[in-house]
C-alpha positions in Angstrom: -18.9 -6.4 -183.0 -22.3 -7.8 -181.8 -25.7 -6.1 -181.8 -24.5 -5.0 -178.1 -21.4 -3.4 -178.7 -22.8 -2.0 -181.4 -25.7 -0.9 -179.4 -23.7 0.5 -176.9 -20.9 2.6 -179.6 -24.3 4.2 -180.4 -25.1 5.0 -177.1 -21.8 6.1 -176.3 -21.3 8.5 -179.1 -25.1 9.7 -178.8 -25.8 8.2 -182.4 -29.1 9.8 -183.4 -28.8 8.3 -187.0 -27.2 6.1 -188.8 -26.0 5.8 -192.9 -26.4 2.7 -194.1 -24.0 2.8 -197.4 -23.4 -0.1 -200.1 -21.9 -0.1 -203.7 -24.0 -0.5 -206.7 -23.3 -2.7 -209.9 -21.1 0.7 -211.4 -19.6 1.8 -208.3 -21.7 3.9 -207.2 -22.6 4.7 -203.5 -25.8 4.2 -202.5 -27.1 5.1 -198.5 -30.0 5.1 -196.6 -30.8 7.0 -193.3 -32.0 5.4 -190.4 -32.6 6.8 -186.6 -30.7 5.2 -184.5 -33.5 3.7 -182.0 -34.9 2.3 -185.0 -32.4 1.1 -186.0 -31.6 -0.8 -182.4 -35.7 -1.5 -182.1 -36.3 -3.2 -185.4 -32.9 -5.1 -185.7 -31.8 -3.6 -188.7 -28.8 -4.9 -187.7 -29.9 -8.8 -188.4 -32.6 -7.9 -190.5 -31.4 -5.1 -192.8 -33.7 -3.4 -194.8 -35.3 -3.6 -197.8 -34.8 -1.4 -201.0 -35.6 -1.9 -204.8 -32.5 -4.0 -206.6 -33.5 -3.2 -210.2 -33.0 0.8 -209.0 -29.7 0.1 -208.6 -29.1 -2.1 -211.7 -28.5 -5.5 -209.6 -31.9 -7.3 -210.7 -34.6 -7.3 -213.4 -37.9 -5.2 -212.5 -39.7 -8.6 -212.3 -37.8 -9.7 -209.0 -35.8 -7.2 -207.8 -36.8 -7.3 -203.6 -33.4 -7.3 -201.9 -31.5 -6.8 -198.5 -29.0 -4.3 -197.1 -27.5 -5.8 -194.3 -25.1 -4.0 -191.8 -21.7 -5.0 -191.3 -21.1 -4.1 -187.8 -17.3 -4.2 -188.3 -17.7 -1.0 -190.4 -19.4 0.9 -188.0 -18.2 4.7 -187.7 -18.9 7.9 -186.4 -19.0 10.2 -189.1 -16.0 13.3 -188.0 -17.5 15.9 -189.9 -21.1 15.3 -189.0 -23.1 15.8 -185.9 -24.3 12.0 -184.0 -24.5 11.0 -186.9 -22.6 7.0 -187.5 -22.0 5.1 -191.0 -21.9 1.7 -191.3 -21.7 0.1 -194.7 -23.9 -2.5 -196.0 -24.0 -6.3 -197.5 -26.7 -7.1 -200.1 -28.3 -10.6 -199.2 -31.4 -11.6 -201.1 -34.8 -11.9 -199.8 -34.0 -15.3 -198.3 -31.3 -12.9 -196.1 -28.3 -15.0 -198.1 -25.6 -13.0 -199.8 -26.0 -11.9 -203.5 -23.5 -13.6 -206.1 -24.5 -10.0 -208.0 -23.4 -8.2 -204.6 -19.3 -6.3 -205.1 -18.1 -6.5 -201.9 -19.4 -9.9 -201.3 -17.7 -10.9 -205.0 -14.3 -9.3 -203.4 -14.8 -11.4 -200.2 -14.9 -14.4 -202.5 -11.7 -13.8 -203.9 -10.0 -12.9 -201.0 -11.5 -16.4 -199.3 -9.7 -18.1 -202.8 -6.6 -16.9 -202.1 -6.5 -17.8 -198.4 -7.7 -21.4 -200.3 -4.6 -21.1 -202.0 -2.3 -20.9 -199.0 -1.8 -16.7 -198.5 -3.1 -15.3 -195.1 -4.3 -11.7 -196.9 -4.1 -9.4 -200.2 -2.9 -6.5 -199.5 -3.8 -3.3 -201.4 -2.9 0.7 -202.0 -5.4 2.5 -203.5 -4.0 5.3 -205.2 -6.9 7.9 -206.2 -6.7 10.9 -208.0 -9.4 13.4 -208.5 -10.2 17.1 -209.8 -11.5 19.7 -207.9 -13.3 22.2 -209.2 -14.1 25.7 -207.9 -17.5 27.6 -208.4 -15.5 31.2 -208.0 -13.5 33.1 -209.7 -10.5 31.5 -212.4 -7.7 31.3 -209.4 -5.2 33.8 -211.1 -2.1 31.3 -210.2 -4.0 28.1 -212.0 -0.8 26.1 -213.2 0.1 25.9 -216.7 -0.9 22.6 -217.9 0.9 19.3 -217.2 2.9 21.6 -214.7 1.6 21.2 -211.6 3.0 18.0 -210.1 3.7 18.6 -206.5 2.9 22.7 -206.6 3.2 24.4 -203.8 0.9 27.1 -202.5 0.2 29.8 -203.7 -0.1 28.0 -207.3 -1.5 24.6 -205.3 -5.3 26.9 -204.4 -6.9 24.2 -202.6 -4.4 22.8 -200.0 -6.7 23.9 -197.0 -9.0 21.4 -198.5 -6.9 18.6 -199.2 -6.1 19.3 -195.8 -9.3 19.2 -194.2 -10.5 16.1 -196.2 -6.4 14.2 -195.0 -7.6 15.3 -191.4 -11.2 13.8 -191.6 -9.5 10.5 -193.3 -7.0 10.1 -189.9 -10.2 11.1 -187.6 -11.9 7.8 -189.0 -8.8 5.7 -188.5 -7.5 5.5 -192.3 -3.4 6.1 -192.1 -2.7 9.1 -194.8 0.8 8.9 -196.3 0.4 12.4 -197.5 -1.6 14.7 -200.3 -0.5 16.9 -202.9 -1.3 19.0 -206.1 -0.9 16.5 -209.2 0.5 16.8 -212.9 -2.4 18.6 -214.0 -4.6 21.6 -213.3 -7.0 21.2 -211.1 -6.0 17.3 -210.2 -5.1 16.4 -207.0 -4.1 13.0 -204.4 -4.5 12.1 -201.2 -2.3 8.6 -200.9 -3.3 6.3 -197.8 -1.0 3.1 -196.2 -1.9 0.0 -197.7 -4.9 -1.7 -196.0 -6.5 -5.2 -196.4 -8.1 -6.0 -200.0 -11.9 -5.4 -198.8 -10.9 -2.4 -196.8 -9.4 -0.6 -199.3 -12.4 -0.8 -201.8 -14.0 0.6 -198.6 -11.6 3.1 -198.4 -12.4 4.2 -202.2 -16.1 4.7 -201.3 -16.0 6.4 -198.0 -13.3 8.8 -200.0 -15.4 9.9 -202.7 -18.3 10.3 -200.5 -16.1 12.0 -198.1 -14.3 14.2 -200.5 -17.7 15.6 -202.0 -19.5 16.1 -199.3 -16.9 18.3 -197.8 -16.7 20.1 -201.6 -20.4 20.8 -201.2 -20.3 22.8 -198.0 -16.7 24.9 -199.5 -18.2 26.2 -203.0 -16.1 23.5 -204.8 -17.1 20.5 -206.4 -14.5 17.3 -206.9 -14.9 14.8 -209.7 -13.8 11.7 -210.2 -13.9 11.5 -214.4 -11.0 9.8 -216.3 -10.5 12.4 -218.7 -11.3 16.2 -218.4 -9.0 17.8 -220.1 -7.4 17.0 -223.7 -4.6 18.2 -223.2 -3.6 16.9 -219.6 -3.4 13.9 -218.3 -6.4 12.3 -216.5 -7.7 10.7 -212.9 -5.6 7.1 -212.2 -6.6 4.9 -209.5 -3.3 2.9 -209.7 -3.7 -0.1 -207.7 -0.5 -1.4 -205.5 -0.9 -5.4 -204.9 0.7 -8.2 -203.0 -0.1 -11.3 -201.2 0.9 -11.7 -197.5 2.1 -15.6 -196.2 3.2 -16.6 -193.3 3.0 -13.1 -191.8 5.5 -11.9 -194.5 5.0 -10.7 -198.3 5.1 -13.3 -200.3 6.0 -11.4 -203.1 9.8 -9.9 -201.7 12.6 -12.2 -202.8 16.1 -10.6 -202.8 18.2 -13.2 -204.9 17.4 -11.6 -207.9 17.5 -8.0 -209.6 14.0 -7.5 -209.5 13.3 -8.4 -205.8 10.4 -10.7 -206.8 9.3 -13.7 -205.9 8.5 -16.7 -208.4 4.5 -16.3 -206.9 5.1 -11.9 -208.0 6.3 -13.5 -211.5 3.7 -15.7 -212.3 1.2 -13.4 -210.2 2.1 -10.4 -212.5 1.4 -13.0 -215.6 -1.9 -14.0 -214.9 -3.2 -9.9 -215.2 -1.5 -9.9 -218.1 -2.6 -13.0 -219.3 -6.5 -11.6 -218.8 -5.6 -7.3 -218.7 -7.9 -7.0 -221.7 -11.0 -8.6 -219.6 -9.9 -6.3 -216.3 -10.0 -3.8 -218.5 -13.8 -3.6 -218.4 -13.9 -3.1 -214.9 -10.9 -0.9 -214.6 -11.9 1.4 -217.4 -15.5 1.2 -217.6 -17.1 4.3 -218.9 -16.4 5.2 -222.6 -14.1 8.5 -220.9 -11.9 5.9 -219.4 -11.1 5.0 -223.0 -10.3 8.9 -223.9 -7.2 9.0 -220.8 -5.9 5.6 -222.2 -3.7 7.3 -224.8 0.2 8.3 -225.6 2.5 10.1 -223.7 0.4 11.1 -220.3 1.8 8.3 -218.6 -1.5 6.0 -218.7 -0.6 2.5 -220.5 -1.8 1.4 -223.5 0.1 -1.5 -224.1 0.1 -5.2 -221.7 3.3 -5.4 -220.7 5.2 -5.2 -217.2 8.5 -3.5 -216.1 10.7 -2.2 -213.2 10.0 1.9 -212.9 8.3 1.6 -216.0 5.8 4.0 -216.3 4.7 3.1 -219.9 4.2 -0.2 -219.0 0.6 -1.4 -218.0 2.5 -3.1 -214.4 5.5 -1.5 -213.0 7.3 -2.4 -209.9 7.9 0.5 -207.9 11.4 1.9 -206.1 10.5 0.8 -202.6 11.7 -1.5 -200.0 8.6 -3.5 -199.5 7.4 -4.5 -203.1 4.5 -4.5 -204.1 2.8 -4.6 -208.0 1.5 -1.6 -209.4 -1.1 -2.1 -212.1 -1.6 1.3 -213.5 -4.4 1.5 -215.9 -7.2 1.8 -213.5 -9.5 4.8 -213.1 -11.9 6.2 -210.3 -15.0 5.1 -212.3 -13.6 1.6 -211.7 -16.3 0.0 -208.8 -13.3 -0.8 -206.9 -14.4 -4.2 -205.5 -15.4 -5.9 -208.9 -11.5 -4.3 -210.1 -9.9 -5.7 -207.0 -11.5 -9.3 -207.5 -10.6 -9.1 -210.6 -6.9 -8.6 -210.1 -7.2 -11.2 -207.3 -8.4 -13.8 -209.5 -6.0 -13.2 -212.5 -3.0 -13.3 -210.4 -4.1 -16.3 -208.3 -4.5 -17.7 -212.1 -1.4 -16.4 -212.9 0.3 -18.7 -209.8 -1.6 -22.4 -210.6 -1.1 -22.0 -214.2 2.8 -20.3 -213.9 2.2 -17.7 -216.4 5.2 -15.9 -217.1 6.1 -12.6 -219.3 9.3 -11.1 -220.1 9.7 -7.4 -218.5 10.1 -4.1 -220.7 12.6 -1.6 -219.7 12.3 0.5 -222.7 9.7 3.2 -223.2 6.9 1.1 -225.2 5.3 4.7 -226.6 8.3 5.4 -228.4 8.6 1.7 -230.1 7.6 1.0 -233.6 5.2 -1.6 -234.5 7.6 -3.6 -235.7 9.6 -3.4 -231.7 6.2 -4.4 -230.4 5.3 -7.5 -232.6 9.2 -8.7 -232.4 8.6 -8.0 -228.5 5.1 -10.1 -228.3 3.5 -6.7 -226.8 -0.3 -6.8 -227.4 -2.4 -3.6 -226.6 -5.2 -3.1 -224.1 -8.7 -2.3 -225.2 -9.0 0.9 -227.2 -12.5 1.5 -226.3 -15.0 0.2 -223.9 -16.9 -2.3 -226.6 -14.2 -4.0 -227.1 -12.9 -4.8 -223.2 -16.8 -6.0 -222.6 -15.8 -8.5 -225.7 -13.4 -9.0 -224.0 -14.8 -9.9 -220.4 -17.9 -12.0 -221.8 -15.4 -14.2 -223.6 -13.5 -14.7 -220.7 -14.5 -18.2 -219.5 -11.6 -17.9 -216.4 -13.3 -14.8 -214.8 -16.6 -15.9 -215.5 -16.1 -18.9 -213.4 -14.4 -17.0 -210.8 -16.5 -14.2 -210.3 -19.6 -15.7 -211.2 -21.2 -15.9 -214.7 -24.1 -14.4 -213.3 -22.5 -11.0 -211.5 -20.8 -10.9 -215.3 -23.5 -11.0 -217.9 -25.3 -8.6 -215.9 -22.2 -6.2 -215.9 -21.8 -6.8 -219.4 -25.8 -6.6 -220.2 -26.0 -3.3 -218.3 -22.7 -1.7 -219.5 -23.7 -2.6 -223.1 -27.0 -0.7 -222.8 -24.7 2.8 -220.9 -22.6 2.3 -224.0 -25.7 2.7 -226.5 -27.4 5.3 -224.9 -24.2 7.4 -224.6 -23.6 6.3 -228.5 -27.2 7.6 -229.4 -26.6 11.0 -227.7 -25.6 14.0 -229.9 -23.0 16.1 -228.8 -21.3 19.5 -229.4 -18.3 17.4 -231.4 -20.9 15.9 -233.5 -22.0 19.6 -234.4 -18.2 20.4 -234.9 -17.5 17.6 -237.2 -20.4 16.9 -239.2 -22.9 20.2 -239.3 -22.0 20.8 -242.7 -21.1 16.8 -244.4 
């Protein structure tokens, strides 16, 4: 789409302003609103506009002038507002080149590598689960904990939402397989088809943005947090991945039991062969750390499987197979985790990493099973993934050292500031050492 077409979708839909959206360094979605005839008379379009990078943790104070620039491709008229359009943004530096520090343009990269390696496209399902929260009343059929998977109304309180929010998803083009009350109270999913790598970390954004804003306006408020309840299991964002070649998936191979190719094989060995790096981008808050424990089906230990759902990759029952990499949660900025995977399985391939599956349940082995088994775990807490990361020479070079020590740098600082803060469990514990 050109700055006509684009002028003329505008036009056509009586545009009176647009949202400009990109990611931050942490995920987080940023926007800016623009009237549309600006935005047509000063050619925001080819220009972007300017905002302050060190507010959004992607440069030092000292020189911190960058870009948003439009993507035209990602233009859309907003179903649940009046003429009003998004279109989301690429951060370029002043000299209107793209940032190495910028997310999407990191998951662009990797997505260019693997065409460099011979695949026409990675293909990805987001899988993102969330809590919603009501301002009212306790609902008097809340289901008992860990009871709710697939609940039906009246127990399943917020289906008219769910609803609404699916509805809005088809309205901007975005295929919903289906949505549904989850294992826990209060936690819900809305699953989508699978869509091209960089489209479905769109997807994630434009979800959570969509998903709140529709909360604000029906007395509810949905969250995204790993862990919100002790005793229940916690928010996934489960990532299903495969590489397309030749028009077909390059990961389907029927000759053998598992259905997988010798590319899924070594594919599935290079995130294992770097899981406890990803793990700084798939669990990146120090709640991601608190969902990562036994028996609520969140892996703790780096090992693969098929149906496995203590394992940290499973290969799902389905006719088109894809790899499931299951540790991830909703904090994750989904296009530094998606580059990530990208570029540990693409290792995974030159290198011909290889691990032997698990069909057993690993919670239930002793340590002795797991050492005779060569099962290592993942990061127990978020210090020791950023270890981790910074020590991960591969990734480094791949994603570029600088977009990594500034993750690490900035996630190191988070991770002292929320280790300085004194809580109500501090008061429980220690009031009267």
């Amino acid at each position: 789409m050109n700055k006509e077409t684009l002028t003329k979708a505008i036009k056509d839909h009586n545009i009176t302003w647009i949202q400009l959206h990109f990611t931050d360094l942490f995920g987080g979605l940023r926007a800016v609103h623009i009237p549309a005839n600006q935005f047509i008379e000063d050619d925001v379009l080819n220009q972007g506009t300017g905002f302050d990078g060190s507010s959004v943790g992607l440069k030092h104070v000292e020189k911190s002038d960058m870009l948003a620039v439009p993507d035209p491709e990602t233009f859309l008229v907003l179903p649940h507002e009046t003429n009003e359009a998004r279109i989301l943004a690429d951060i370029h530096n002043t000299n209107n080149k793209p940032s190495v520090v910028d997310p999407r343009y990191v998951l662009k990269k990797a997505v260019e590598t693997a065409k460099k390696q011979g695949f026409d496209d990675v293909i990805i399902s987001p899988e993102m689960e969330f809590f919603v929260l009501s301002n009212q009343e306790k609902n008097h059929y809340e289901p008992l904990a860990s009871q709710g998977y697939f609940a039906p109304p009246p127990l399943d309180d917020v289906k008219e939402f769910r609803k609404t929010v699916s509805e809005l998803l088809l309205k901007s083009n975005i295929n919903v397989k289906y949505h549904h009350h989850e294992n826990g109270r209060y936690q819900h999913e809305i699953e989508i088809k699978p869509l091209s790598a960089v489209a479905a970390a769109d997807f994630c954004m434009y979800f959570k943005y969509l998903s709140r804003d529709i909360a604000s306006v029906n007395n509810l408020q949905v969250t995204f947090i790993p862990k919100l309840f002790a005793d229940e299991a916690g928010n996934g964002m489960h990532a299903h991945i495969k590489l397309l070649k030749n028009e077909k998936n390059a990961f389907l191979d029927k000759t053998n039991n598992y259905y997988l190719s010798e590319d899924a094989f070594h594919f599935i060995g290079g995130i294992l062969h770097h899981a406890k790096s990803i793990a700084a981008f798939a669990n990146p808050t120090v709640n991601s750390y608190k969902r990562l424990i036994p028996h609520f089906e969140a892996p703790l230990y780096i090992a693969w499987g098929q149906h496995n759902r203590s394992s940290l990759i499973r290969i799902a029952a389905k006719k088109n197979i894809d790899v499931e990499v299951r540790n991830a949660d909703p904090s994750a900025n989904p296009y530094l985790f998606y580059s990530a995977l990208i570029h540990a399985g693409l290792d995974g391939i030159k290198k011909k990493y290889t691990y032997d599956p698990i069909e057993q349940n690993i919670y239930e082995m002793s340590e002795k099973e797991l050492q005779s088994a060569n099962i290592k775990k993942l990061p127990a807490t978020l210090l020791e993934s950023l270890q981790e990361l910074d020590q991960d020479s591969f990734l480094k070079k791949a994603m570029g050292e600088e977009l990594i020590n500034l993750y690490v740098e900035r996630k190191r600082k988070e991770l002292n500031d929320y280790l300085s803060e004194v809580s109500d469990v501090d008061l429980k514990y220690y009031m009267h050492c």
